[in-house]
MIDRENLUM-917792 format. One record per residue: residue in one letter; x, y, z of N, C-alpha, C in turn. Coordinates in pm, 1 decimal, decimal comma, padded with zeros to 6 digits, m for minus. Atoms other than C-alpha are relative to their C-alpha. Layout:
BEGIN
+------+----------+----------+----------+----------+----------+----------+----------+----------+----------+
: resn :    neast :   nnorth :      nup :   caeast :  canorth :     caup :    ceast :   cnorth :      cup :
+------+----------+----------+----------+----------+----------+----------+----------+----------+----------+
:    A :        X :        Y :        Z :        X :        Y :        Z :        X :        Y :        Z :
...
+------+----------+----------+----------+----------+----------+----------+----------+----------+----------+
//
This chain:
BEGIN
+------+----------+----------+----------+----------+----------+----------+----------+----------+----------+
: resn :    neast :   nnorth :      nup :   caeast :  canorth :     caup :    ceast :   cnorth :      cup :
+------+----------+----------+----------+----------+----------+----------+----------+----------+----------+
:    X : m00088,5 : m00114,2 : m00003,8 : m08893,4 :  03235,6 : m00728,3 : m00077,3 :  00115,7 :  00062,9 :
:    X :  00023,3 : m00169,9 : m00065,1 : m08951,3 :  03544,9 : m00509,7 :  00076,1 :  00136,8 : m00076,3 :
:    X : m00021,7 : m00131,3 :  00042,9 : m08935,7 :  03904,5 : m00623,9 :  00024,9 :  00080,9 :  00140,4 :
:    X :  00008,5 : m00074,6 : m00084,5 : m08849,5 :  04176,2 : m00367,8 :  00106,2 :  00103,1 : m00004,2 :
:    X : m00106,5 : m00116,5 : m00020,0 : m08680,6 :  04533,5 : m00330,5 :  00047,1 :  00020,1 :  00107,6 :
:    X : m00069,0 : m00033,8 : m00114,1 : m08388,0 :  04601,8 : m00182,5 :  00065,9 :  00113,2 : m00049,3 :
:    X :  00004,6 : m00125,8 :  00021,0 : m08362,7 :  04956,6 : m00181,7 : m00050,6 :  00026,9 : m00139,8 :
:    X :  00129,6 : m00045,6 :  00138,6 : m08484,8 :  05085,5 : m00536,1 :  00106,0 : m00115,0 : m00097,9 :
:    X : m00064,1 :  00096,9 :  00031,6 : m08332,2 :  04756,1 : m00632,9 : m00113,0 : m00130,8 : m00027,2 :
:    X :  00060,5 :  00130,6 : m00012,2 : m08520,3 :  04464,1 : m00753,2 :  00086,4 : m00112,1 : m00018,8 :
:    X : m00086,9 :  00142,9 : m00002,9 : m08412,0 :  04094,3 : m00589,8 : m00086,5 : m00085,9 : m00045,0 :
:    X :  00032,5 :  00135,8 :  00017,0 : m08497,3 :  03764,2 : m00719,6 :  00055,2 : m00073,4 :  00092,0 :
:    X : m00032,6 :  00085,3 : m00115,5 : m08464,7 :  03472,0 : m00461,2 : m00068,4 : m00146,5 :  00022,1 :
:    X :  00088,9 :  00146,2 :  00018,1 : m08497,7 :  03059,4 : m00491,3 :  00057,5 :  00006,3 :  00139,1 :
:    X : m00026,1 :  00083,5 : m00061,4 : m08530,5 :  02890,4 : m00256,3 :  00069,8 : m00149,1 : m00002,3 :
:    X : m00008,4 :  00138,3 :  00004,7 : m08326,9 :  02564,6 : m00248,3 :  00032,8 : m00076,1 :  00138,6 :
:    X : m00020,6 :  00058,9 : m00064,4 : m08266,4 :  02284,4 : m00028,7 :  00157,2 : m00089,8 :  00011,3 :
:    X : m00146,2 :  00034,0 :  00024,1 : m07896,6 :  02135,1 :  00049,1 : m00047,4 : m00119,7 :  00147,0 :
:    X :  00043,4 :  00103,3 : m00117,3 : m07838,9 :  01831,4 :  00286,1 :  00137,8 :  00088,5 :  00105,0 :
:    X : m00083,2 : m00068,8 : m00104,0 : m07618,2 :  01906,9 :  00622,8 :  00110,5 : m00013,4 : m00041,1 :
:    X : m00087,1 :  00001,5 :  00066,7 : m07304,0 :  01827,4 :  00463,0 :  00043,6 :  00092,4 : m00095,7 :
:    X :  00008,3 : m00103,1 :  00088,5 : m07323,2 :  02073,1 :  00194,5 : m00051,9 :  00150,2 :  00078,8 :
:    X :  00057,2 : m00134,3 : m00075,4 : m07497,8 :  02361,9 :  00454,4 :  00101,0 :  00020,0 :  00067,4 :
:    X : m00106,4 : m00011,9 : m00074,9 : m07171,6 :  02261,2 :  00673,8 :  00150,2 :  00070,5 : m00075,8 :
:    X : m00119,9 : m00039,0 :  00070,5 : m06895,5 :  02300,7 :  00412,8 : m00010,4 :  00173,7 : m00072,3 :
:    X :  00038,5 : m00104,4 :  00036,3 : m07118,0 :  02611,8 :  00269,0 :  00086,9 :  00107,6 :  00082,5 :
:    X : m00078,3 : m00065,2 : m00139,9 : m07054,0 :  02736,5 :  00642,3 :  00159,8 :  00062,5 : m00007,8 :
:    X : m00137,7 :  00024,3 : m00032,9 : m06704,5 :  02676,5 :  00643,7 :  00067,5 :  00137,0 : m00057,6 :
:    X : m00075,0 : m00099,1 :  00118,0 : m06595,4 :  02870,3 :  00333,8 : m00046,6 :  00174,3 : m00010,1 :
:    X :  00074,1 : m00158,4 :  00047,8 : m06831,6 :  03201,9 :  00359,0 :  00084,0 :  00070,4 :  00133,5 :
:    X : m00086,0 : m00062,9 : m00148,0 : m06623,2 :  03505,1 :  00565,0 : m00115,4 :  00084,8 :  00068,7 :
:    X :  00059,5 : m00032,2 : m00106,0 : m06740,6 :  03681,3 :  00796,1 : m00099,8 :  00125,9 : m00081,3 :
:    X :  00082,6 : m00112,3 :  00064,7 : m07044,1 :  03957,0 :  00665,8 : m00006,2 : m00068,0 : m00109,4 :
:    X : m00027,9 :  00005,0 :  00138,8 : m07048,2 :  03779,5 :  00327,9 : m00170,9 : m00129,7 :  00051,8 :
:    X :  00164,8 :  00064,2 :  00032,0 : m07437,2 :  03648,5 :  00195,9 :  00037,0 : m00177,5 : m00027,2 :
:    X : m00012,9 :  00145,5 :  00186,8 : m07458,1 :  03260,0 :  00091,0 : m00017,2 : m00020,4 : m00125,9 :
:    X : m00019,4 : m00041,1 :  00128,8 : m07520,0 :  03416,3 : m00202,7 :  00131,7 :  00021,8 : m00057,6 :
:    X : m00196,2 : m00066,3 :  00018,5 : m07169,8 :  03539,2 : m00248,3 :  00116,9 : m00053,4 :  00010,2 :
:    X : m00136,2 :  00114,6 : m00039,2 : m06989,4 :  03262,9 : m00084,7 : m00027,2 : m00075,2 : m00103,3 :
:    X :  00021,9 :  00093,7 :  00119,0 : m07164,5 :  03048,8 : m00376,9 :  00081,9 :  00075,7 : m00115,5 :
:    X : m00077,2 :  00002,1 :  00062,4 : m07048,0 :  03273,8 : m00623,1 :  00126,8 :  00024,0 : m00019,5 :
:    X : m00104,1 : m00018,6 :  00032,8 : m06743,9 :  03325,6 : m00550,0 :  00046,7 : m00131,1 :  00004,1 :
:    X : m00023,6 :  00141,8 :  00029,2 : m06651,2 :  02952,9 : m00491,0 : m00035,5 : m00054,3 : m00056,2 :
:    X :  00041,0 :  00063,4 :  00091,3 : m06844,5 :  02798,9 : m00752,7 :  00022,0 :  00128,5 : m00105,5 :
:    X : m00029,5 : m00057,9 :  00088,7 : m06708,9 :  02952,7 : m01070,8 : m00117,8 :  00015,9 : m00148,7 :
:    X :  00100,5 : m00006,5 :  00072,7 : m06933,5 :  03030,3 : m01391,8 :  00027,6 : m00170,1 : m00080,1 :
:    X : m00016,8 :  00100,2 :  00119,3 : m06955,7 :  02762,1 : m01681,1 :  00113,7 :  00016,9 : m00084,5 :
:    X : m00053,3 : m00058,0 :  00084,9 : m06685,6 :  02786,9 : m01902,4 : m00049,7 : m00020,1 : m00122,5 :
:    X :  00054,3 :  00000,7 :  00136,5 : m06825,3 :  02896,2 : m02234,0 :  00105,3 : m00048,3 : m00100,9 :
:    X : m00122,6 :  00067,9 :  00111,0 : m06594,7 :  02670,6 : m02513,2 : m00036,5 :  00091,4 : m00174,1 :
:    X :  00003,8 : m00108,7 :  00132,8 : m06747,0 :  02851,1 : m02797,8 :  00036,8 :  00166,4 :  00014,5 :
:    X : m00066,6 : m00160,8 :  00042,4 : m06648,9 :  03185,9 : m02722,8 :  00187,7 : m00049,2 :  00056,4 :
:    X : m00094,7 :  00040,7 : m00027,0 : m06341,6 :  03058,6 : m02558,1 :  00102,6 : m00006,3 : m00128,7 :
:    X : m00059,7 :  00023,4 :  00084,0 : m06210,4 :  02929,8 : m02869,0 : m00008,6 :  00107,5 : m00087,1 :
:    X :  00022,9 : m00079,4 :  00085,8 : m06361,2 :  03203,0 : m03080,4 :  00193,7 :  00129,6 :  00072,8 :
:    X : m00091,3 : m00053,3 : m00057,9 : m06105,2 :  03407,8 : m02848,4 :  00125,5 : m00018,3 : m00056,4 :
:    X : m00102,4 :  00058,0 :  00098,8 : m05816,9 :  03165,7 : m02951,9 :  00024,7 :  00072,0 : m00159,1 :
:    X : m00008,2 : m00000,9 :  00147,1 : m05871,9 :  03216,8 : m03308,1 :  00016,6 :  00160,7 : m00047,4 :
:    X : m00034,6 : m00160,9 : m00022,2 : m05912,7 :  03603,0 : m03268,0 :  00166,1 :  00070,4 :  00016,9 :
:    X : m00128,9 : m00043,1 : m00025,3 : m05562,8 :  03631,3 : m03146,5 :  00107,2 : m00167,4 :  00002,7 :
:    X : m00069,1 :  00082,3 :  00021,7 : m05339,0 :  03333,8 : m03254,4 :  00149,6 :  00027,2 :  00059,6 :
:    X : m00122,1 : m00013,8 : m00078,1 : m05005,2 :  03272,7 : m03118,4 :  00060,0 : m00002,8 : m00141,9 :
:    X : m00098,6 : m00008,8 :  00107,9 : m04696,1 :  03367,8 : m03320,2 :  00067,8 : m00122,8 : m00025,7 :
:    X : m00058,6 :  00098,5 :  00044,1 : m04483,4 :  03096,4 : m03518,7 :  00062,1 : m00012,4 :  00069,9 :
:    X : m00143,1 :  00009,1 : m00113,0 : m04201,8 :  03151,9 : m03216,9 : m00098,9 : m00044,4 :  00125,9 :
:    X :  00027,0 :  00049,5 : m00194,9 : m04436,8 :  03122,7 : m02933,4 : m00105,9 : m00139,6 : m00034,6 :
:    X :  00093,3 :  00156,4 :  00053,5 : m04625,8 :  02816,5 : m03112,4 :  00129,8 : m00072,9 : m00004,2 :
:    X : m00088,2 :  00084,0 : m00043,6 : m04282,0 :  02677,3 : m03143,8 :  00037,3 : m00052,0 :  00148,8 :
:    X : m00044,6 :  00025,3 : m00126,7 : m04163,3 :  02720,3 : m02778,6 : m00120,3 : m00060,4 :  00053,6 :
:    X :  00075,5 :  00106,1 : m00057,2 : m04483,4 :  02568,5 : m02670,6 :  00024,1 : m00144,8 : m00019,7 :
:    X : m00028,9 :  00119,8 :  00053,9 : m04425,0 :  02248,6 : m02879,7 :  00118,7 : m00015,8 :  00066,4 :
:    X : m00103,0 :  00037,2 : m00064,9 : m04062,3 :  02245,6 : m02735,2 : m00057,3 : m00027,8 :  00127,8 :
:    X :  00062,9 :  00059,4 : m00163,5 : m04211,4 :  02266,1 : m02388,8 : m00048,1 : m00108,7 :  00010,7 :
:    X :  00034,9 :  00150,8 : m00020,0 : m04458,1 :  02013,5 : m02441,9 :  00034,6 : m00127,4 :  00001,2 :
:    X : m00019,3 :  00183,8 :  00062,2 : m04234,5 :  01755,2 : m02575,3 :  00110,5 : m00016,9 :  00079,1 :
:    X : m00126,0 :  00016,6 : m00135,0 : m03980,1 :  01788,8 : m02278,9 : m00080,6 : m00035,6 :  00150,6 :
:    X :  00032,5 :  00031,2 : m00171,0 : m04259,2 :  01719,8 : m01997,8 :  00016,3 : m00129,4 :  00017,0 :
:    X : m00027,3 :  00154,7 : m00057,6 : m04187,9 :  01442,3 : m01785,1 : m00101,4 : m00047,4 :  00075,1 :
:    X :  00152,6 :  00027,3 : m00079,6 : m04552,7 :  01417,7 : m01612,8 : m00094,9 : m00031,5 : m00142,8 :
:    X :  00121,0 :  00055,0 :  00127,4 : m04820,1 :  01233,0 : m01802,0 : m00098,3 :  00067,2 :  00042,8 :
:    X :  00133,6 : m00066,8 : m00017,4 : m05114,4 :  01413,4 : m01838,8 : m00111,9 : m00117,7 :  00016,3 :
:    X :  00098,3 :  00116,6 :  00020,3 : m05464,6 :  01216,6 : m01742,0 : m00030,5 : m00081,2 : m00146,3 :
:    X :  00048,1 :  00068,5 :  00126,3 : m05542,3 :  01193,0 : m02128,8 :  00068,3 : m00106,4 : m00056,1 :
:    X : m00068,5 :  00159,4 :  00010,0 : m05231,5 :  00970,1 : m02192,9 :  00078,8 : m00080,7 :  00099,7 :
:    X : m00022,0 :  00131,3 : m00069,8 : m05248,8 :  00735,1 : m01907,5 : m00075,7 : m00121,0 : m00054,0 :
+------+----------+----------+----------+----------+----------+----------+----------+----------+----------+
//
């Protein structure tokens, strides 16, 4: 890892290695003025954290009416989800 200021800014900076396939599609997606830094994060999204996630859920629960109309919804879809194929 490199250290270095950019303006009264301190950067950190890995180096990694990608094969041409991955440097090509990198290419593709970054606009015009924008770092490969930037095109990474904006196209690769964070982790989703499941423990706060849920903590979230539980924080603000859905009402008995909108927990019903979900259950109605769900039990009227006509697409199988991956889990029950």
């Amino acid at each position: 890892m490199y250290m270095y200021l950019l303006g009264e800014k301190a950067v950190a900076t890995k180096t990694i290695t990608v094969d041409t396939e991955a440097y090509r599609r990198l290419r593709m997606v970054r606009r015009k003025d924008e770092s490969f830094s930037r095109a990474i994060k904006r196209v690769v999204r964070p982790p989703l954290d499941v423990d706060a996630y849920l903590a979230r859920l539980d924080a603000a629960p859905l009402s008995a009416n909108a927990a019903r109309a979900v259950e109605k919804r769900a039990s009227t879809r006509k697409t199988r989800t991956r889990r029950n194929r």
